[in-house]
N, C-alpha and C positions, 0 to 999 in steps of 0.2 A: 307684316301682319303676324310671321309665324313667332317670331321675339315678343309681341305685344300680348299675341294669347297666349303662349307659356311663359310669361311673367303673370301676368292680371287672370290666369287658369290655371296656378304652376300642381294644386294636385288632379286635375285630370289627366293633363298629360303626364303629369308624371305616373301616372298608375299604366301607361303604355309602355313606358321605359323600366318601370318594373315587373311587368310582364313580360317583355322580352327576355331580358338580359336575365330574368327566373328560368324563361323557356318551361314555362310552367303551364300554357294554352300550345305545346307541341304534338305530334302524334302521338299515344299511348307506346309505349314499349321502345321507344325512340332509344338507340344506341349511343346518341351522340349526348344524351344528358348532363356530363359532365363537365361541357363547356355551361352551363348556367350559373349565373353569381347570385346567389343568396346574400350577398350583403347590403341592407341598408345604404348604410353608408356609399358603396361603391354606388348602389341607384342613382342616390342624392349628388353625388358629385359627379356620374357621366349626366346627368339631365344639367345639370347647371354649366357643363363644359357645352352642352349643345343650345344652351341659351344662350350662354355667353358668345361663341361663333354665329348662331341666327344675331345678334345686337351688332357683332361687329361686320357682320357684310350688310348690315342693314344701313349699319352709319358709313361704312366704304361706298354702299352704292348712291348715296343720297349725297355725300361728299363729292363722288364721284361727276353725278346727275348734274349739278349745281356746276361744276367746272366746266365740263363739258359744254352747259349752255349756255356760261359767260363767254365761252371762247368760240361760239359758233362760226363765228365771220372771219374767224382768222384760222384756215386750213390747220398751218403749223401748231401752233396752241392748241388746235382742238386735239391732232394727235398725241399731242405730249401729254394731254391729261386723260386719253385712255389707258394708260396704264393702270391709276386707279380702278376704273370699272374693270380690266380685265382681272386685277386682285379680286376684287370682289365676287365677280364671278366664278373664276377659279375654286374660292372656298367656295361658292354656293356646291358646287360641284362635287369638291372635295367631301360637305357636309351632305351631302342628299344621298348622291352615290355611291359615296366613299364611305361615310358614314351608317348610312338607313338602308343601303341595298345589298352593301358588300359585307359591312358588320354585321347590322341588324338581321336583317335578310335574308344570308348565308350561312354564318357563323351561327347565330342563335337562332336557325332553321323558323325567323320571323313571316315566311311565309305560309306554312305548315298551321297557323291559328287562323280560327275563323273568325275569331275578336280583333284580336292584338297585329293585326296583318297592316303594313304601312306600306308593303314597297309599290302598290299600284301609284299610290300618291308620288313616295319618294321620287319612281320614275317620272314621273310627269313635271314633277319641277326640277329633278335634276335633267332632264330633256330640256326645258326651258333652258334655265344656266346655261344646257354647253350653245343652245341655237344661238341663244344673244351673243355669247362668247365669240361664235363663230363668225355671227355678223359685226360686232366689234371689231375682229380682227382683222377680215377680208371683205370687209363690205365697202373700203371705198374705188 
């Protein structure tokens, strides 16, 4: 869903990604302003690199989903084809967390707006990610 609405939405959310990465909705007087990127360009190409990773764990997980539930009756096979989902998951991880809470987040002090502020979200589906992750991995 989040590939579907910043593809068929791409300037609303993109005016989030360039709010950030401006840190332009940060505390007044903020010291750290110098990590903000003013360049177009760069906006336009970190939004499309975070489309582009939302598309591709969206097609790993649905690849993933599909194998997994051809191979249900067969223990072996079904393990084999969680490695995909756990790819999948991984980047979700890597993109949420790693991505929106650690870059966005921290770095361009994203939580510091009262607009532009994502990581309540970010957390909650990178929380999601790593549970499934977790139950993928030790859950049988």
């Amino acid at each position: 869903m989040v590939a579907l609405n910043n593809i068929t939405d791409y300037q609303s959310n993109f005016l989030f990604v360039q709010h950030v990465l401006s840190m332009d909705t940060t505390f007044p007087g903020n010291r750290l302003m110098w990590r903000g990127i003013h360049s177009p360009l760069i906006h336009h190409l970190s939004y499309i690199a975070i489309i582009a990773a939302a598309v591709l764990i969206a097609i790993l997980g649905w690849i993933s989903t599909i194998a997994m539930w051809q191979a249900r009756h067969d223990a072996d096979r079904f393990r084999q084809k969680k490695a995909l989902a756990s790819l999948a998951l991984l980047l979700g991880v890597g993109l949420w967390f790693g991505g929106f809470i650690v870059v966005g987040g921290e770095w361009f002090l994203m939580w510091q707006s009262e607009v532009w502020n994502g990581t309540e979200s970010a957390f909650r589906i990178a929380t999601l990610f790593s549970l499934f992750l977790l139950f993928l991995r030790f859950g049988d």
